[in-house]
C-alpha positions as CSV (number, residue, x, y, z in Angstrom):
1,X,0.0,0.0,0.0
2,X,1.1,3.4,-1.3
3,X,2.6,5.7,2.1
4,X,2.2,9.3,2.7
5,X,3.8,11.7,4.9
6,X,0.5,12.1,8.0
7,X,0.4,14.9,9.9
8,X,-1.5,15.3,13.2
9,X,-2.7,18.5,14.1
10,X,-3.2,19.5,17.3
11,X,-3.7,22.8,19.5
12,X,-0.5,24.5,20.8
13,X,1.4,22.9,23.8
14,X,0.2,19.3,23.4
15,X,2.3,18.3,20.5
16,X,4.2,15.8,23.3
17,X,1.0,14.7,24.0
18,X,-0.1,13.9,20.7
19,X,3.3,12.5,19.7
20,X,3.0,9.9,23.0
21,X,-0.5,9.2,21.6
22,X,0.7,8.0,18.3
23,X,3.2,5.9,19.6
24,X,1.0,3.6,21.4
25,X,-0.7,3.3,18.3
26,X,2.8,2.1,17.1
27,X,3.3,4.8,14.8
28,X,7.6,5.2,14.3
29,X,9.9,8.0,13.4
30,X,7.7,11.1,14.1
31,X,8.8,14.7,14.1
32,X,7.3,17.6,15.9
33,X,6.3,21.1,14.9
34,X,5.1,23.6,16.5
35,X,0.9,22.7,15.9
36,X,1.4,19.0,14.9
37,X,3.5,15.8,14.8
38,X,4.5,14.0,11.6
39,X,5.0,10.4,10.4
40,X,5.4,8.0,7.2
41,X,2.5,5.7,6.8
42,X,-0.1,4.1,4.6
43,X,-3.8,4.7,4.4
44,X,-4.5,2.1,7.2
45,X,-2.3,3.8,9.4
46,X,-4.7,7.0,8.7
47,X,-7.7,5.1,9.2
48,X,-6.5,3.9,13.1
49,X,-5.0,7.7,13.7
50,X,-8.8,9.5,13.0
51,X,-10.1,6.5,15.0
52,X,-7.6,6.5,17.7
53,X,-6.0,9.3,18.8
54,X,-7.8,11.3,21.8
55,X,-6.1,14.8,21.7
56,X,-5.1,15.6,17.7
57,X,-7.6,18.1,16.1
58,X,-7.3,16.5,12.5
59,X,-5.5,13.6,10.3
60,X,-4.2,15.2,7.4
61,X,-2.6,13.7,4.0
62,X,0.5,15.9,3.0
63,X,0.2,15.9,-0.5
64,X,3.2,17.8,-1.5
65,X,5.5,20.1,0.1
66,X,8.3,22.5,-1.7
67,X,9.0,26.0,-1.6
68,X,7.4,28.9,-3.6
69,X,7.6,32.8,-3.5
70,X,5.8,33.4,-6.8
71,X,2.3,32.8,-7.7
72,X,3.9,30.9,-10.9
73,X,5.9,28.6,-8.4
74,X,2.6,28.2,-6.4
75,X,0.7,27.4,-9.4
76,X,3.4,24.7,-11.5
77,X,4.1,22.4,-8.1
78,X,0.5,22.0,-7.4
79,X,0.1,21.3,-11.2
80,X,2.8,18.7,-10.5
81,X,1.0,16.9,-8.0
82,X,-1.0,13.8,-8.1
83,X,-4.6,14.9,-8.1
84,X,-5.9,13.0,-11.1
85,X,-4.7,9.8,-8.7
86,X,-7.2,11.2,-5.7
87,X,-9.7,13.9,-7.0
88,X,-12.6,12.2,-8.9
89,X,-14.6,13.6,-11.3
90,X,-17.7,14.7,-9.5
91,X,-15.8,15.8,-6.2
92,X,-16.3,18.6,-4.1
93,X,-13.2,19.9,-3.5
94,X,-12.6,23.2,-1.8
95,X,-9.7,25.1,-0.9
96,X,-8.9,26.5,2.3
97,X,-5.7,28.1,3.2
98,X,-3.2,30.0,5.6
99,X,-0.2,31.8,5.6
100,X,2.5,32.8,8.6
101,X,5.7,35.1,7.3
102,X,5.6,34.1,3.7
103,X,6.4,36.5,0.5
104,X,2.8,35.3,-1.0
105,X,0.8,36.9,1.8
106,X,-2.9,37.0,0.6
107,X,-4.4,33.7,1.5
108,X,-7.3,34.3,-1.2
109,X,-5.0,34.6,-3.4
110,X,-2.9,31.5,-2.7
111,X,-6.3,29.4,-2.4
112,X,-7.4,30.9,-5.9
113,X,-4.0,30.0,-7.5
114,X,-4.2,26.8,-6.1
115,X,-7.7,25.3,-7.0
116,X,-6.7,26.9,-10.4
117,X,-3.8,24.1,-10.7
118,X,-6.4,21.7,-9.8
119,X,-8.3,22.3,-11.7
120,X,-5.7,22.3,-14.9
121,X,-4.7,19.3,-13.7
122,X,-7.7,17.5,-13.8
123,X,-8.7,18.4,-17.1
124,X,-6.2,16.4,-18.4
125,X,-8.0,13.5,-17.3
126,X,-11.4,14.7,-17.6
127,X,-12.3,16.4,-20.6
128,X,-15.0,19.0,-19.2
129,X,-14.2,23.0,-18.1
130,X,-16.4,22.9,-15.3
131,X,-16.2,20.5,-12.8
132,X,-19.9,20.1,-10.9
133,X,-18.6,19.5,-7.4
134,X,-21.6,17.9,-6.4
135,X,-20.0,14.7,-5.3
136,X,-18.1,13.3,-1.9
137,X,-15.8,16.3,-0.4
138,X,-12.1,16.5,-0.6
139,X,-11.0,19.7,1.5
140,X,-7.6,20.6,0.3
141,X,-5.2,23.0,2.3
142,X,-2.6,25.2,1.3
143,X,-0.5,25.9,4.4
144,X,2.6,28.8,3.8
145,X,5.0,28.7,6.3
146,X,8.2,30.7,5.6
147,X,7.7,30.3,1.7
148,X,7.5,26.8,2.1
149,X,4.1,25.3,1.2
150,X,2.4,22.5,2.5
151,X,-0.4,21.1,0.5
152,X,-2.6,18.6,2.4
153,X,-5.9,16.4,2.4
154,X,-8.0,16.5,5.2
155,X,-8.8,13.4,6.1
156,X,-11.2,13.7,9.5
157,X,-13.8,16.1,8.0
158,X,-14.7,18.0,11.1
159,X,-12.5,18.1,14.1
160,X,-11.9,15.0,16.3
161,X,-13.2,16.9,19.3
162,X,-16.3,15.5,17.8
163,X,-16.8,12.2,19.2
164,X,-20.7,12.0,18.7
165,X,-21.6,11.3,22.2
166,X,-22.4,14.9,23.2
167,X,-25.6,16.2,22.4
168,X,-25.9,18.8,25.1
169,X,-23.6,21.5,26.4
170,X,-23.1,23.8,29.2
171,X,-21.9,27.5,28.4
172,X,-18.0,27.3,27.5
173,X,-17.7,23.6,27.3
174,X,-14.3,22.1,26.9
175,X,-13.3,20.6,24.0
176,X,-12.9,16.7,24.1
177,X,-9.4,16.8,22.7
178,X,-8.2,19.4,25.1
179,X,-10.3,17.2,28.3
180,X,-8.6,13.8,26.7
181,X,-5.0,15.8,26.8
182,X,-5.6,17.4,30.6
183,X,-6.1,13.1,32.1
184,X,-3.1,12.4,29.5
185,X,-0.8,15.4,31.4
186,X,-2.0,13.8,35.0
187,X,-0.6,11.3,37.3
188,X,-3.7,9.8,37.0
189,X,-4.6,5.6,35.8
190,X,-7.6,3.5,35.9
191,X,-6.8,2.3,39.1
192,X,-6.9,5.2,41.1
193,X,-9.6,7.6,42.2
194,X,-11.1,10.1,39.5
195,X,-12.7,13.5,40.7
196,X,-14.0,16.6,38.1
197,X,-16.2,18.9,40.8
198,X,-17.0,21.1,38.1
199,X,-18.0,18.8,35.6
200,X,-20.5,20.9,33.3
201,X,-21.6,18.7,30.2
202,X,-19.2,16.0,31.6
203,X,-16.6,15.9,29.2
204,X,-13.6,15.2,31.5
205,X,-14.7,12.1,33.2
206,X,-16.2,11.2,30.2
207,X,-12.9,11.2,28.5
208,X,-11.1,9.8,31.5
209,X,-13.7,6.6,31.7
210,X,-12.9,6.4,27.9
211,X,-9.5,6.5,28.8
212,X,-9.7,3.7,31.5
213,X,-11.9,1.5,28.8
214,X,-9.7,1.8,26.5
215,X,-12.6,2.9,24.2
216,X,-11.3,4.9,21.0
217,X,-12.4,8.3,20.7
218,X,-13.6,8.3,16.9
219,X,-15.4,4.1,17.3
220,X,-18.6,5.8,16.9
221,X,-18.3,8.7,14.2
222,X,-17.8,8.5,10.4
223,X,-15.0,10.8,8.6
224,X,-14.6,12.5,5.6
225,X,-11.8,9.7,3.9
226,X,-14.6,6.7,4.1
227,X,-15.9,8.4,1.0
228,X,-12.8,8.9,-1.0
229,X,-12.8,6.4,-4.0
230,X,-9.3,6.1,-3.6
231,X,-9.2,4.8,0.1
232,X,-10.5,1.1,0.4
233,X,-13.3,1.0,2.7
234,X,-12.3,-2.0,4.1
235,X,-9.4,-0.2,6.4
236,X,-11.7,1.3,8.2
237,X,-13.9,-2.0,9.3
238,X,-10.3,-3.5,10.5
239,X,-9.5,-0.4,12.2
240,X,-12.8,-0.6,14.1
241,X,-12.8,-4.1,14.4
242,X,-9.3,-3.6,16.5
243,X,-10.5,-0.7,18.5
244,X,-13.1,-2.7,19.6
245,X,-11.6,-5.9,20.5
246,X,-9.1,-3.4,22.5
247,X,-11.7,-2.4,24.9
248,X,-11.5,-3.3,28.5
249,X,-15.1,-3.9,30.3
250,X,-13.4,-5.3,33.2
251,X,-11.5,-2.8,35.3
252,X,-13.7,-1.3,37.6
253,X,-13.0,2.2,37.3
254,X,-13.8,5.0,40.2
255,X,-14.8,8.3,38.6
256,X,-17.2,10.9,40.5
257,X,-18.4,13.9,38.6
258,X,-20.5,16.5,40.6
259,X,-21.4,20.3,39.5
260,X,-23.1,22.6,41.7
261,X,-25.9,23.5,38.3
262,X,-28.2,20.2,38.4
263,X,-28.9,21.2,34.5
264,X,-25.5,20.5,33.9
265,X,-25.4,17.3,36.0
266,X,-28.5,15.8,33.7
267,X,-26.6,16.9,30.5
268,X,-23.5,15.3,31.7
269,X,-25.6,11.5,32.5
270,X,-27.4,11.7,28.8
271,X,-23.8,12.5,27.0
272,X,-21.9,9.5,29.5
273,X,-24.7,7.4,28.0
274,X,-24.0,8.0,24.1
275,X,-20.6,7.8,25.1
276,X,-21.4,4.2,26.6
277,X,-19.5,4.9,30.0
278,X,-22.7,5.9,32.2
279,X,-22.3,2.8,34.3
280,X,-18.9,3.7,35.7
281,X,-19.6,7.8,36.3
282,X,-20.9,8.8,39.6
283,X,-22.6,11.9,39.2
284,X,-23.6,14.4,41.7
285,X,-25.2,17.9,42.6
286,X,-23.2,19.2,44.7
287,X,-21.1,22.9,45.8
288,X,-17.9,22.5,45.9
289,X,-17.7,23.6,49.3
290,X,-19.8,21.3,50.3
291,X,-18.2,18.2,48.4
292,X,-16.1,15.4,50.3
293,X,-13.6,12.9,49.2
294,X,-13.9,9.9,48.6
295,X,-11.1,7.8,49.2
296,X,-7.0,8.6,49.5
297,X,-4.6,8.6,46.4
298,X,-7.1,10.3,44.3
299,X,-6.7,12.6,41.1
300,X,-8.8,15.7,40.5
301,X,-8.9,17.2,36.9
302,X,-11.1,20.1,36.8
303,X,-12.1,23.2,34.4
304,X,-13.3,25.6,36.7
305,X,-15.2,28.6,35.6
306,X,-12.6,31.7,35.5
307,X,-14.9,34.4,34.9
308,X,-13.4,35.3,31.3
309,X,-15.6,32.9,29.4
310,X,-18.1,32.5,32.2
311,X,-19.0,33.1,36.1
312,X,-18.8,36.2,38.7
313,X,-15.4,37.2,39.3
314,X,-16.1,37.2,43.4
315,X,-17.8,34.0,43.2
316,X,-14.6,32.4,40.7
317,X,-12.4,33.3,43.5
318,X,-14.6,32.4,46.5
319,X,-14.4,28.8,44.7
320,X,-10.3,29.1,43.8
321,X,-10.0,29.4,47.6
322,X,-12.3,26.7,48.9
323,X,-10.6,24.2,46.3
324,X,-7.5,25.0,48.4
325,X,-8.9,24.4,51.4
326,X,-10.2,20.8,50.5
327,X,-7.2,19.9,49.0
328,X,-4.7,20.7,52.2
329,X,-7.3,18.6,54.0
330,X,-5.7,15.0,52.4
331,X,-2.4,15.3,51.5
332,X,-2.4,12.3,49.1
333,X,-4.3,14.0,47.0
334,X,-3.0,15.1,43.1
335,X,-5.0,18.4,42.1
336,X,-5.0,19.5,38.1
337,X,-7.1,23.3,37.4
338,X,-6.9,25.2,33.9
339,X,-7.6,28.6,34.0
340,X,-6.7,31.6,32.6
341,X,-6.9,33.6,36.0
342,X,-3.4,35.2,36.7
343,X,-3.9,34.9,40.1
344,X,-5.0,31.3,40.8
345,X,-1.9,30.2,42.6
346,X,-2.4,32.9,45.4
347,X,-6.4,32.3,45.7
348,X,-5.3,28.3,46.2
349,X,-2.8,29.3,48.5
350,X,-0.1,27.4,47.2
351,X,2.1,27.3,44.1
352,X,1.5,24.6,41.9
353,X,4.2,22.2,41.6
354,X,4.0,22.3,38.0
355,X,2.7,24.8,35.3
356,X,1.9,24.0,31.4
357,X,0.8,27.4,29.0
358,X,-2.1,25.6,27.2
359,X,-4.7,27.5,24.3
360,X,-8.9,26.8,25.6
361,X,-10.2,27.6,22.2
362,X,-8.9,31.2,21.7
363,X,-8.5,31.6,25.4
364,X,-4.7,31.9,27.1
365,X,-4.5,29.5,30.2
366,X,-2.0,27.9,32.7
367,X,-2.3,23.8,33.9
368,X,-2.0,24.3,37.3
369,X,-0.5,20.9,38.7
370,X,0.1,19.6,42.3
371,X,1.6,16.7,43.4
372,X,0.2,14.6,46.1
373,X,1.9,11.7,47.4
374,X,2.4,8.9,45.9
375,X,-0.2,5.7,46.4
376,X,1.9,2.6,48.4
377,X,3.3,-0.3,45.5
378,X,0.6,-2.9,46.5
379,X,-1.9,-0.2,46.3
């Protein structure tokens, strides 16, 4: 089977976390860039990286890469490139593009110059001047970097935050792939205790009790390559087939989930059901000052509200500072907090053992990490 170079997108600051990810999947010799980590492998491998991979945004084909500070340049090594091999007739493709310190500047432009080449190249296969576009769709990007150009496939379709389980939301939900990549930062495994205490829709101990299971993020969505005429669709019954034999039903996992909005608390039991994990989540309605701990050795992962994207400042603080106060209680505790509020460590009354700059959507925020201690061996 032909190989391609695959690139995995991914938000800022979890490139190590992706790159980790793909190596369980047994992925070899990747390379990471700033935004996404790269490897050599065949359309099966693409298949189990859309399916498999918990905190990469998309799964794309790189289709050609050289360098170009001409519109002519732009135009002849797109020309040069394979399309009559992967664009058929009837396709929809469309043309995106971006561009970061390069001479050609104006991404319409570059996008225009670029579905022109196509398009050229195309007709010398298919004898028409208009293509209908009415067909599967093939989004093509034209990424400029520095005057190098990366041309690439999408292969996902839309995001892989979108695991199809969640069908409600609270305001400011985190994204799946940034929850997935929060558990993946943590001390925490299956076998210890699991606490989010502001759980909103419930994506983080949704994503941990994925985690624990073992269940692959994209088992239950379809992407935009099981259309392509040129990708077997039998890769992606195998790839399935192997995500699903990989799941473990037999670890009892601990994970308790409590928000003080009891909307939030029913949204979160209906999405832990599509996600098929309802059975190991305990939810709860509960203030955080009035919450209790269940157990030693536990991990907390939580996204509290920091008053930028929603919640009273007095009441975000009131909340920062009560979350200290629980925590100092058990010592064997591990707490994990994103936020974007500056002045977190001093409301928690402690620096964090650790910090991480991570992007919420558009949003600038620190992973504040402490350390508990660590469980006994036969624990």
């Amino acid at each position: 089977m032909k190989e391609f170079k695959i690139q995995l997108t991914c938000s800022f600051g979890l490139e190590a976390v992706v790159k980790r990810e793909a190596e369980k999947l047994g992925f070899e010799s990747l390379s990471v860039s700033d935004g996404y980590v790269e490897f050599t492998g065949d359309l099966k491998d693409m298949a189990k990286a859309n399916i498999g991979l918990r905190a990469a945004d998309k799964v794309l084909l790189v289709i050609g890469r050289f360098q170009a500070v001409t519109f002519e340049q732009l135009f002849d090594q797109t020309y040069e490139l394979p399309w009559t091999d992967i664009i058929p007739k009837d396709a929809n493709f469309i043309i995106t593009g971006k561009s970061f310190k390069s001479t050609l500047s104006s991404v319409p432009a570059c996008q225009s110059i670029v579905e022109k080449a196509v398009i050229k190249k195309l007709q010398t296969k298919y004898a028409i001047s208009r293509f209908p576009k009415t067909g599967t769709e093939y989004t093509i990007q034209a990424a400029l970097l520095k005057n190098t150009v990366t041309i690439t496939l999408n292969t996902s379709g839309h995001s892989l935050h979108k695991r199809g389980y969640r069908h409600g939301q609270v305001i400011a939900p985190l994204k799946e792939t940034m929850a997935a990549a929060l558990i993946e930062l943590s001390y925490w495994r299956k076998d210890r205790i699991f606490l989010d205490p502001c759980c909103g829709s419930g994506t983080i101990p949704i994503e941990a009790a994925m985690i624990g299971r073992n269940i692959a993020p994209g088992i239950m969505r379809k992407f935009a390559a099981e259309g392509w005429e040129f990708v077997p669709s039998d890769i992606w019954k195998e790839a399935r087939k192997e995500a699903y034999a990989a799941i473990d039903y037999d670890t009892p996992l601990r994970i308790y989930s409590s928000d003080i909005n009891r909307h939030a608390i029913e949204i979160s039991k209906v999405n832990a059901e599509n996600a098929g994990v309802d059975d190991c989540i305990e939810f709860e309605c509960v203030p955080f000052n009035k919450l209790k701990l269940k157990g030693d050795y536990g991990v907390c992962i939580a996204n509290p509200p920091y008053a930028e994207r929603m919640g009273d400042l007095a009441d975000v603080e009131r909340l920062y500072r009560d979350m200290g106060n629980l925590f100092r209680q058990n010592d064997t505790w591990s707490a994990y907090f994103i936020t974007s509020h500056e002045g977190f460590e001093k409301l928690y009354g402690r620096r964090a053992d650790k910090k991480r700059k991570l992007f919420n959507g558009n949003v600038k925020t620190d992973y504040y990490q402490y350390f508990g201690k660590r469980p006994p061996k036969n624990s």
